[in-house]
C-alpha positions in Angstrom: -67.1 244.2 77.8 -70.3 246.0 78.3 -71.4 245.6 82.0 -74.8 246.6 83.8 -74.7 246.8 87.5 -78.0 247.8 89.5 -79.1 249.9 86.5 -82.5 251.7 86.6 -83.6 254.2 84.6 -87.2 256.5 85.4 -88.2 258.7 83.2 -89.5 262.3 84.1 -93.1 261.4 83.8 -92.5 258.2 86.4 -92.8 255.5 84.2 -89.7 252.9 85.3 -87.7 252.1 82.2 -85.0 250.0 83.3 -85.3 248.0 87.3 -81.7 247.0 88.9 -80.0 245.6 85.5 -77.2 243.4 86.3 -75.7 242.1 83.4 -72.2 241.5 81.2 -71.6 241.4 78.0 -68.6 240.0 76.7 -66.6 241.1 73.4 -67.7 239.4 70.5 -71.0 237.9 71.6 -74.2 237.6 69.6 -77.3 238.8 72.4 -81.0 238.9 71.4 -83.1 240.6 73.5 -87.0 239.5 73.6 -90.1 240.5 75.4 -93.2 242.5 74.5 -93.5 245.6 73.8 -92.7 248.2 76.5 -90.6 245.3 78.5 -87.6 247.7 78.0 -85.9 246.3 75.3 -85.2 249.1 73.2 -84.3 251.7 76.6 -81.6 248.6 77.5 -80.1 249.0 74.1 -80.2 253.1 73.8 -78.4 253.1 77.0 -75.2 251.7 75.8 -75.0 254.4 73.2 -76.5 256.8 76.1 -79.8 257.7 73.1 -81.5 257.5 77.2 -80.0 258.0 80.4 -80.1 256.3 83.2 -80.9 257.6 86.0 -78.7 254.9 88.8 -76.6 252.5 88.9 -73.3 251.8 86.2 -72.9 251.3 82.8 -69.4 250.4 82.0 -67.8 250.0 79.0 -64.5 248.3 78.4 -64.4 249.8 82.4 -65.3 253.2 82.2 -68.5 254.2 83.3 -70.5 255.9 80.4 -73.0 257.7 82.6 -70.4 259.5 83.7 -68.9 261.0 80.2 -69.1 264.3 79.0 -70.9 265.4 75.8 -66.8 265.1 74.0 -66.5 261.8 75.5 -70.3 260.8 74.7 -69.2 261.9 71.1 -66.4 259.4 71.2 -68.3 256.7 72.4 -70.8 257.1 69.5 -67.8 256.4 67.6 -67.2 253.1 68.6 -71.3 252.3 69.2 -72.4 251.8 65.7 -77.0 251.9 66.0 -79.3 250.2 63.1 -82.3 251.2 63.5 -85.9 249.9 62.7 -86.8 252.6 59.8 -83.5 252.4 58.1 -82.7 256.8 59.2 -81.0 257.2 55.6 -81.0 260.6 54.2 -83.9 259.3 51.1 -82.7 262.2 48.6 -79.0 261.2 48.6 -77.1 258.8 47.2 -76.7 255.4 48.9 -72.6 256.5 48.8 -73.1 259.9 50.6 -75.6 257.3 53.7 -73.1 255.1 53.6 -70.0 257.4 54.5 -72.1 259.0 57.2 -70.3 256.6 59.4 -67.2 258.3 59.1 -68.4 261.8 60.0 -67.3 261.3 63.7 -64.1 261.0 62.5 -64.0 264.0 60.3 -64.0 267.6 60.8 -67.7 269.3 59.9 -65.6 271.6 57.3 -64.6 268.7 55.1 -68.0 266.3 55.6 -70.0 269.6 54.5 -67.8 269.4 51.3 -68.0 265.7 50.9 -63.8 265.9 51.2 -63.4 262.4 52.4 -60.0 261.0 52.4 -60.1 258.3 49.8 -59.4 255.4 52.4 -62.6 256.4 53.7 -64.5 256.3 50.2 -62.7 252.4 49.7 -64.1 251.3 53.3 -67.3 252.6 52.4 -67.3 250.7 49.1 -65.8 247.6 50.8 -69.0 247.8 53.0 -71.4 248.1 50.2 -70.4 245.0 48.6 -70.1 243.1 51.8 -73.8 243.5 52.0 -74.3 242.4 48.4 -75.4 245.8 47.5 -71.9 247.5 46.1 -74.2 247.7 42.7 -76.2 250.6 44.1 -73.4 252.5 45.3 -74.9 255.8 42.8 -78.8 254.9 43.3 -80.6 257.0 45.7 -81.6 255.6 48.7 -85.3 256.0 48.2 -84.8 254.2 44.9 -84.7 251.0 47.2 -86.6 248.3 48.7 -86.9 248.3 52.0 -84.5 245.2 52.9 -82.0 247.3 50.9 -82.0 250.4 52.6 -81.8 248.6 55.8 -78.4 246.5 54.2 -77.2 250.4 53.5 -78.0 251.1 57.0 -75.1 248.3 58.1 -72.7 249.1 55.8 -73.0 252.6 56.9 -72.4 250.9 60.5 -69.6 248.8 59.1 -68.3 252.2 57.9 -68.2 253.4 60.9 -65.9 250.5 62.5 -67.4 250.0 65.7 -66.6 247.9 68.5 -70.3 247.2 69.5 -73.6 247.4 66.5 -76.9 248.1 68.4 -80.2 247.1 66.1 -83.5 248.1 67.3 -86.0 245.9 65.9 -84.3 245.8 62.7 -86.5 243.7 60.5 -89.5 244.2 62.1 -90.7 245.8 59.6 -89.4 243.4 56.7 -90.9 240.4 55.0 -89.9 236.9 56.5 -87.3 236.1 53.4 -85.9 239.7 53.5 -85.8 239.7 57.2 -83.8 236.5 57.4 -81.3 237.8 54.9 -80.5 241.5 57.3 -80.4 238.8 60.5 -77.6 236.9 58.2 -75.4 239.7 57.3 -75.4 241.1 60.8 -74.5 237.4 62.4 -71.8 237.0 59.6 -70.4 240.8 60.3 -70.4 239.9 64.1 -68.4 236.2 63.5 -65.7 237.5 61.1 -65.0 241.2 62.9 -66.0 240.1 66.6 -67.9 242.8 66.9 -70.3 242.4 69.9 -73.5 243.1 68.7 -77.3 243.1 70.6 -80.3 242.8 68.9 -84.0 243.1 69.8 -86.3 240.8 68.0 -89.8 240.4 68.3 -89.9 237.7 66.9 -88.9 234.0 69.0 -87.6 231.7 66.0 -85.6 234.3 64.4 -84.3 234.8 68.3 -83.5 230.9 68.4 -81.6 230.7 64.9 -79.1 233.4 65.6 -78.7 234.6 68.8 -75.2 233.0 70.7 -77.8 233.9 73.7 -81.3 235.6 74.9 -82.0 237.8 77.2 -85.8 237.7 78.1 -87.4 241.1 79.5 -91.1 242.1 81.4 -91.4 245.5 82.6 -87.6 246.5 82.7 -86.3 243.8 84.3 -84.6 240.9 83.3 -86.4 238.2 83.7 -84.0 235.3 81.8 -80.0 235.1 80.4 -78.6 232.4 78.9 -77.5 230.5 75.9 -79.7 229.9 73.2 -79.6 226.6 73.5 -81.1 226.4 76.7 -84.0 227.9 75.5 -87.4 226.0 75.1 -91.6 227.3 74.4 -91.6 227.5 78.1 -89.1 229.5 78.7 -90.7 232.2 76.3 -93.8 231.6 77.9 -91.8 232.5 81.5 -90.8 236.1 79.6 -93.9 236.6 78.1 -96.3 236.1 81.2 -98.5 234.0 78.7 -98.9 230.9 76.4 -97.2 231.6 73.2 -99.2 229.1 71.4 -103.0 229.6 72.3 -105.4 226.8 71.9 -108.4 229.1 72.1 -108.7 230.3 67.8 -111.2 232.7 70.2 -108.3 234.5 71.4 -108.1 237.9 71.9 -105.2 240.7 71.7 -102.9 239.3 73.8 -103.4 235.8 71.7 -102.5 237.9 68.9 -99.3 239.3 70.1 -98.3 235.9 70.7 -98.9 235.3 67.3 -96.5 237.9 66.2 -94.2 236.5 68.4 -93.6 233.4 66.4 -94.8 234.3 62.8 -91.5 234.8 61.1 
């Protein structure tokens, strides 16, 4: 259980990242997070793997609050906090093998990952991961030898790899075509049902939001502004996070109009 109790975070410059966050997260949920950009979606997800601190409040994990950890402890916790991320962070030159058993290197001694000594349970999981993405074929390909929907599919089977007990993704098809997109959001809802891995996802993108999500959380300017189940979720109550029609009649419409836009068009 991943809990956030009056959490703020201000950065050094000023700028308020996070306003009094209170909210749980239970094992084995399915949470988009929506909003604009700069609502604080991304800084509410890089806090659970502490990527940015905040600066009060609690972040508690499973109990324990992570703002207290040490850099050993912060290593262990990035152990069991697998991150996807928007521009896939493969190594390009190597192998889509040698990405995807990077999720094991928290678990293995720098010696023996310099030397690509794996134990050979780890080289099977990694396999097992490639093929549960539909992508076991590429194991030898390097990973700027693929599209860009596959490199982000090596990204979560490096994840998977890494057996985690919560996936982050950080706008993780945003920037993939519609088809594509819908097939990363489908292996990460299918990972999170058969494992019950909680996993949080920010979207940009409203439908793709309604189709998955087991529930939304809406954000404006670091603060949560909405929390429930998906199904309780209408137009108006994206128009309530977004501070604006999502649909504009006005074909006049300027840059906010168009952000809307983007907002529904996958």
């Amino acid at each position: 259980m991943i809990e956030f109790k009056d959490l703020s975070l201000v950065y050094p410059n000023g700028t308020q990242g996070l306003k009094d966050i209170n909210v749980t997260i239970n094992e084995g949920e399915f949470v988009v997070i929506v909003g604009l950009s700069g609502a604080g979606k991304s800084t509410f997800i890089r806090s659970i793997n502490r990527l940015v601190s905040p600066t009060d409040g609690e972040l508690n994990i499973d109990g324990d609050n992570i703002l207290k950890y040490n850099p050993k402890q912060l290593r262990k916790l990035r152990t069991e906090v697998g991150m996807i991320f928007q521009q896939h962070n493969l190594v390009k030159r190597s192998t889509v093998m040698k990405n995807v058993i990077a999720g094991r290197l928290g678990y293995t001694s720098t010696f023996k990952s310099m030397f690509n000594l794996y134990p050979k349970k780890d080289l099977s999981l990694a396999y097992e991961s490639l093929k549960r993405v539909n992508i076991g074929d590429k194991v030898h390909a390097r990973a700027d030898q693929l599209s860009g929907g596959q490199q982000q599919r090596v990204s979560i089977a490096r994840v998977l790899t890494q057996q985690p007990k919560v996936i982050l993704a950080d706008e993780p098809v945003a920037s993939l075509d519609p088809p594509t997109s819908h097939q990363v959001m489908t292996y990460l809802k299918q990972i999170n049902k058969e494992d019950n891995i909680t996993t949080i996802v920010n979207l940009h993108f409203i439908d793709m939001a309604m189709e998955y999500a087991d529930r939304i959380i809406g954000m404006r300017e670091g603060q949560v502004v909405f929390d429930g189940p998906a199904s309780q979720v209408s137009e108006s109550t994206f128009e309530d996070i977004y501070g604006r029609k999502i649909r504009s009649d006005d074909l006049r419409g300027g840059q906010e109009e168009d952000e809307s836009a983007e907002a529904v068009s996958h």
